[in-house]
LOBA-592608 format. One record per residue: residue in one letter; x, y, z of N, C-alpha, C in turn. Coordinates in steps of 0.1 Angstrom, whole numbers, plus 5000, padded with zeros to 4 digits. Layout:
! LOBA-592608
AXYZXYZXYZ
...
END
This chain:
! LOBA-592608
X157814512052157214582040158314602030
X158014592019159014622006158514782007
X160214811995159814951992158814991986
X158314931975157314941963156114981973
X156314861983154614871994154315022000
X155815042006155915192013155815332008
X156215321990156215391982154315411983
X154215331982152715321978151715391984
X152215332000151215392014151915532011
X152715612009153315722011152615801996
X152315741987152015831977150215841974
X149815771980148315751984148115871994
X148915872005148615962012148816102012
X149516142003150416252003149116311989
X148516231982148116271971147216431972
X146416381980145516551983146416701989
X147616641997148416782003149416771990
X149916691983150816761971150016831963
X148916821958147716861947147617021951
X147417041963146817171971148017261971
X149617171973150917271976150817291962
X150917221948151317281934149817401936
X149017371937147817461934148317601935
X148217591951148917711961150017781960
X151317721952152417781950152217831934
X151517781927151317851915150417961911
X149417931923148718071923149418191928
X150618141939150918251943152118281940
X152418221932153218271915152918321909
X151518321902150918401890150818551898
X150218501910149818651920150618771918
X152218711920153318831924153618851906
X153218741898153918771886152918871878
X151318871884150519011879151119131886
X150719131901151019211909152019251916
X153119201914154119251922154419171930
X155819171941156319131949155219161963
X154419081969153519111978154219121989
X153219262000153419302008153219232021
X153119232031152319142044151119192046
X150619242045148819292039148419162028
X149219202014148819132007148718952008
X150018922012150018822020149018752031
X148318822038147618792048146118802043
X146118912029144518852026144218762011
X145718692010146018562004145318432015
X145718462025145518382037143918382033
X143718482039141918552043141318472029
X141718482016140818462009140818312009
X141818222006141918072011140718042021
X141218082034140618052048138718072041
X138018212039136818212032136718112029
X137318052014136817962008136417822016
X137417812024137517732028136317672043
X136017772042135017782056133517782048
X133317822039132517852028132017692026
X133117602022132817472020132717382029
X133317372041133317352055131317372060
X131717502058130017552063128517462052
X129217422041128017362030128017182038
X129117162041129017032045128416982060
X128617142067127817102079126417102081
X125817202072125017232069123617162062
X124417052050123816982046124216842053
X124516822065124316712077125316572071
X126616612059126816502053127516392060
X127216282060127516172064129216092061
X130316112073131616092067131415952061
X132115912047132515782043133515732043
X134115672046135615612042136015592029
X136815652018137215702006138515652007
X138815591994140315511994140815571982
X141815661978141915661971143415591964
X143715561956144715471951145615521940
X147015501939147715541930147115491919
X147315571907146415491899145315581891
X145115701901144015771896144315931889
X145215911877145816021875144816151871
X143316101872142416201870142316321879
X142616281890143216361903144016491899
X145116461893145816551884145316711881
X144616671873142616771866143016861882
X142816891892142316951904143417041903
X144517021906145417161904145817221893
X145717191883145617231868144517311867
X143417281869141917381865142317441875
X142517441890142917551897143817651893
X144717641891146117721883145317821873
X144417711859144117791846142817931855
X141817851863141117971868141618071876
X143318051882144018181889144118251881
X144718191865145418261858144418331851
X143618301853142318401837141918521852
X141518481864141018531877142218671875
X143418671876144518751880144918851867
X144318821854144018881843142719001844
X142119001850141119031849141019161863
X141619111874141319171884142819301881
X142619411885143619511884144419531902
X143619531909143719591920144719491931
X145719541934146819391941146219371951
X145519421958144919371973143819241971
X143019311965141819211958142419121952
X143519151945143719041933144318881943
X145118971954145618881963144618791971
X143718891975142218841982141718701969
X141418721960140718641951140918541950
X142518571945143718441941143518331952
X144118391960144018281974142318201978
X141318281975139418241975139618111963
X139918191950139718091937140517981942
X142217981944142717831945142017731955
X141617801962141017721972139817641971
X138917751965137517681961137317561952
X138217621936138417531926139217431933
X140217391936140617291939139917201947
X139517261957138317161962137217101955
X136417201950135517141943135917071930
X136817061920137017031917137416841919
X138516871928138816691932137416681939
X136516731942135416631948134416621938
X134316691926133616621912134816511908
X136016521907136316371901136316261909
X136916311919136116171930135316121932
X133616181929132416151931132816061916
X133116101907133316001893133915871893
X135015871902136015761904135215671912
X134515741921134115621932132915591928
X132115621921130515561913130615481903
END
């Protein structure tokens, strides 16, 4: 395999866990830069609020019986991009708004999670139709 080829398989695959780490590290950037240096409380219902979201959307897909497809996605699709960016802008308006560091922690971590998902799965449904 050439490098170009391996580059390739490696950045195809990597594409949805790099998207989620900038999401996640920038939310929980803005987090400590409203609220402070977070505590292990806060910390953990950063977790909690992630994990929600995340079971939230888990639970819609089981729910509505969806059928796995095999989805290819390809370098190439810089629309992808879009997913951690609108995640980030709705931390940042989300973490303006909320006063309280516990909640605000709680939220942050719900919002990155949700938005980003749902978001790359409205551009995906775009790319692949």
């Amino acid at each position: 395999m050439t490098f170009t080829a391996i580059l390739r398989f490696i950045v195809d695959n990597i594409a949805f866990s790099h998207g989620y780490t900038l999401s996640v590290w920038s939310a929980g950037m803005l987090a400590i830069r409203r609220y402070g240096s977070p505590k292990v409380r806060d910390i953990v219902l950063f977790l909690v609020g992630a994990s929600i979201a995340y079971s939230v959307l888990a639970i819609t897909v089981i729910l509505n019986n969806v059928s796995e497809e095999e989805i290819v996605v390809r370098v190439g699709t810089p629309v992808l991009e879009l997913a951690p960016l609108t995640s980030v802008i709705s931390v940042a308006l989300v973490t303006r708004i909320i006063r309280s560091k516990g909640v605000g922690y709680l939220v942050t971590g719900f919002v990155t999670t949700l938005v980003y998902v749902v978001i790359l799965t409205l551009l995906l449904s775009e790319v692949k139709s």
